[in-house]
N, C-alpha and C positions, 0 to 999 in steps of 0.2 A: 504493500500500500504506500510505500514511501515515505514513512516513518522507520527514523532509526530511533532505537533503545538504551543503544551502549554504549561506552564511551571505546572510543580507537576501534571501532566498526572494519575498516579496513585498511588499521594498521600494517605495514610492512610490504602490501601490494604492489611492490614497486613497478609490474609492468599494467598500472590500469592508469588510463588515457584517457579514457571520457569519466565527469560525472555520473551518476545517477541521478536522477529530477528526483529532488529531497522536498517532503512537506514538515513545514514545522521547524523543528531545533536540529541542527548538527552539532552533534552533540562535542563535548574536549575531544581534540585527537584525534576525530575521526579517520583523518587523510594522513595521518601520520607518518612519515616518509614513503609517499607515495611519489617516489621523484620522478615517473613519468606520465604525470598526469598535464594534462596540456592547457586545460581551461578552468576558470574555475567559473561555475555559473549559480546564482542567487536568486531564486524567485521572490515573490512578493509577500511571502507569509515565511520567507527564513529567516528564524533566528541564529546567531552564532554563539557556540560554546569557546570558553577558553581552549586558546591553540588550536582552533578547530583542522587548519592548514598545515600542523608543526611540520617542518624540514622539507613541505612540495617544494623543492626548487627548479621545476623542471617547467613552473608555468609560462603559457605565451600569452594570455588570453585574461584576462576577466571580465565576465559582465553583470549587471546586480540591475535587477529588473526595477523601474523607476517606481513602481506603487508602493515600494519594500519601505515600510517608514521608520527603520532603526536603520539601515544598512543600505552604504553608497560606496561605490566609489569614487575615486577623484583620478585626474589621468591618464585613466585603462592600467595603472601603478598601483594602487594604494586601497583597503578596504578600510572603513571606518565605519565603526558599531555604536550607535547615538542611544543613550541613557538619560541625555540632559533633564525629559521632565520629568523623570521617574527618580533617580539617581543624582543628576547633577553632575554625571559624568558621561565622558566619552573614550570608546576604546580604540585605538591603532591597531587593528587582529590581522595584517597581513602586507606586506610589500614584494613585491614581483622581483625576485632576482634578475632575472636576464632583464630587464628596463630599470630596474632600480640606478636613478642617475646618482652624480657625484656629489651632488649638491642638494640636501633635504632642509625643507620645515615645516615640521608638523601641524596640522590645523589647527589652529592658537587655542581651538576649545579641549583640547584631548587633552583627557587629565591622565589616561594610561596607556602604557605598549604590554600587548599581549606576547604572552609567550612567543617563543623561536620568531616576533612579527619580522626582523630582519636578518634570520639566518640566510646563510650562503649568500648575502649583497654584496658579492665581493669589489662591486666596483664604486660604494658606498668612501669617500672620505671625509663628510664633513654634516654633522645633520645639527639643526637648533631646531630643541625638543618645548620651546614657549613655555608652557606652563604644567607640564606635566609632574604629576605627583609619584607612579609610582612606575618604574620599569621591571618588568615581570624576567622571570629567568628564562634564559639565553635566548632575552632579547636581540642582542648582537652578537651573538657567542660565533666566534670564527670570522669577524667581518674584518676581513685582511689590510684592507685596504683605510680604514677608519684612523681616522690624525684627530679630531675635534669634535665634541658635544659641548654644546653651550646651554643655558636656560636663561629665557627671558626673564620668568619672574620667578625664584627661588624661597619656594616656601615651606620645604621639607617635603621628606618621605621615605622611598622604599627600593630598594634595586636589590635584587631577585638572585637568587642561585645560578651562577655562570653567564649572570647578565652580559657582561665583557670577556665571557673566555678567549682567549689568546689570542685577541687584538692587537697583534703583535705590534703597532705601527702608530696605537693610541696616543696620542703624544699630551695632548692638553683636555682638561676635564672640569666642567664646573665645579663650585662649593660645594664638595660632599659634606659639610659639617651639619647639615639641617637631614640627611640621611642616615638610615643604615644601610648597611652593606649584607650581604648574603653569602653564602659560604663561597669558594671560587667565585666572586662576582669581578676579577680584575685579572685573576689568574694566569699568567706567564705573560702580561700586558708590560713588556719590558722594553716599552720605549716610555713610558708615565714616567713623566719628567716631575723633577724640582721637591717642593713641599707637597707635603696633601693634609687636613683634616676631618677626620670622621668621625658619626656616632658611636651608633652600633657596628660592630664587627664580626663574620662568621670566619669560619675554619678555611686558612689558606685563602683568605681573601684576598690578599695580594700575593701569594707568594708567587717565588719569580720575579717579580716588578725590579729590576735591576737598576733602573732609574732614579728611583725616590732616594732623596737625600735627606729628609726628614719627615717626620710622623705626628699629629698629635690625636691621639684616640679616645674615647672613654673609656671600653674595656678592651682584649685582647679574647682573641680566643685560640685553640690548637692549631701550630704552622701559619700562624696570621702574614708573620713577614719574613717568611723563612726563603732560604736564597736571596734576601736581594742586600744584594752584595756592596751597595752603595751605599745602603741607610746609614745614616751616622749617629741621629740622634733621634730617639722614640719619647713625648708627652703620652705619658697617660693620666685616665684621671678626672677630667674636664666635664662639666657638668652634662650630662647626658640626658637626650631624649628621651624620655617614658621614667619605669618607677629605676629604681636598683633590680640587678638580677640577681636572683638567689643561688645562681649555678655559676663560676665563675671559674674557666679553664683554660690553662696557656701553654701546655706541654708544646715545646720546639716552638715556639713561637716565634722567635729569633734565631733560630737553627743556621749555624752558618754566614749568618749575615758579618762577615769579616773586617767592613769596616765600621761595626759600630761601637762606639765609645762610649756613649752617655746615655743612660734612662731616667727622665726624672718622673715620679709620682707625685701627683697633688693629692693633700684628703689624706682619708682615711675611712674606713667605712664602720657605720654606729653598730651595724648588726653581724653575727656570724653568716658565713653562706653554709648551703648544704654540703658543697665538697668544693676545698682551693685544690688544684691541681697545677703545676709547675713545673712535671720532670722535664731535665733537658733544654728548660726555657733559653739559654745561653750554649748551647752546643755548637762548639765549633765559631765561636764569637773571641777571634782571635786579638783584638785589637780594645773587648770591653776595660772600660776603668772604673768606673763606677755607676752606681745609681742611687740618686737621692730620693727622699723620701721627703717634701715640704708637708708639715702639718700645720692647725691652726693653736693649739692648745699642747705639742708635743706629744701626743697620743702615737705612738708606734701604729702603723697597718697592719693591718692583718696579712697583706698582699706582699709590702715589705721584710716582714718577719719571717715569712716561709721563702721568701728570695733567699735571708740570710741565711737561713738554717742549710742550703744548697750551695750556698758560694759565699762560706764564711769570709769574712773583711770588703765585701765589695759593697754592703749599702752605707750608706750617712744619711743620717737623721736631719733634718733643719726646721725651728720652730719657722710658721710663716709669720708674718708681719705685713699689717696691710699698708 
């Protein structure tokens, strides 16, 4: 009848070419590396699920039938999923590899990028994302060719697991300080130049990033900046987006990172976590000299304390002083 049920309906079909005439919802994933699928076509009563397209990179074609009132394209490029009076948002669920030009900016109302929305754009170097709140994971994971993201109006939010996988060529990137980051969302991204600052942070979120000369974070999590071999000096600390986490984990988090020198912490945190975890946090950190600990009342961390107990004589305490 032309309703689908499931999600990733015909996931892995890599040699199916034409659509099906879908009524209703396509569901997450359905097409999910369906890379020789040639068009993608939208009737007027289609909804789209998250990633409904993930990895089609093989499209020539789209068309999205004009009575569809959530769902346009722009370009014969570009699919956009309209929430505005329901939601108040709008989603970016799809960009056409083979036409994806050099030069992007998203419809100043999208407030999201759906998943894989520009996997394989490899000929992608430069997109200003206006006002977008959250980039969904591996939004551009692989997009080779990518130098610059910019945001018009930066008002925090969310970038996604393997958002930026190995963008190898990523050079410049808005204020990540109003964001979190997601585990791999930067991932072997080792042209990320200069400074950077973030909220939240997941597992190997940057690791790799060869570039970065400096860091300042709220928390750390496992392998956050492990390999990059340039860091020299990591802020943690800093007041951060949302409550405190009660989980707080950094095994190798600096793994290797050779030339880094200096760690300083701010704070200190009022309550115990469920479990600090730290092995390894400095493995292979040839060049460290110390890390401070600034408090406001001389309260030792929690964070700092179990540094010590692993790499006796390397922290110093400092009362702060405003």
């Amino acid at each position: 009848d032309g309703v689908l049920n499931m999600v990733g309906t015909f996931y892995g079909c890599k040699n199916l070419k034409e659509m099906p005439v879908i009524k209703g919802c396509i569901p997450e994933k359905t097409f999910w590396d369906c890379e020789s699928l040639k068009e993608i076509k939208i009737g007027p009563d289609v909804f789209l699920g998250p990633a409904a397209f993930m990895k089609t990179t093989g499209v020539e074609k789209i068309s999205v039938d004009s009575a569809n009132p959530h769902v346009f394209e722009k370009d014969g490029i570009f699919i956009y999923q309209d929430f505005l009076d329901d939601f108040g948002e709008m989603h970016l669920s799809y960009a056409m590899p083979s036409k994806c030009p050099q030069s992007v900016s998203v419809d100043e109302r999208t407030t999201h990028i759906t998943s894989c929305a520009f996997y394989g754009c490899n000929n992608l170097k430069e997109i200003d994302l206006m006002n977008i709140k959250e980039i969904n994971g591996s939004a551009f994971e692989s997009c080779e060719s990518l130098e610059k993201v910019t945001l018009k109006e930066n008002s925090g939010g969310g970038i996604g697991e393997r958002a930026f996988y190995e963008c190898k060529n990523l050079k410049q990137m808005f204020d990540l300080s109003k964001f979190g980051v997601g585990n791999y969302a930067f991932y072997k991204c080792s042209s990320l130049e200069g400074e950077i600052t973030v909220g939240m942070i997941g597992k190997y979120a940057f690791y790799g990033c060869t570039s970065i000369t400096k860091a300042t974070v709220a928390y750390l999590d496992d392998y956050a900046f492990a390999e990059c071999t340039n860091l020299k000096e990591c802020q943690l600390g800093f007041a951060p987006p949302g409550p405190e986490r009660e989980y707080f984990s950094a095994n190798y988090a600096f793994q290797n990172c050779t030339s880094l020198e200096r760690v300083v912490y701010y704070g200190y945190y009022s309550r115990p976590f469920i479990c600090l975890e730290f092995k390894g946090i400095f493995e292979g950190c040839t060049s460290i000299k110390e890390v401070i600990n600034y408090t406001e009342y001389g309260d030792k961390s929690w964070v700092c304390e179990k540094i010590a107990k692993e790499y006796p004589g390397l922290v110093k305490y400092v009362v702060y002083e405003e």
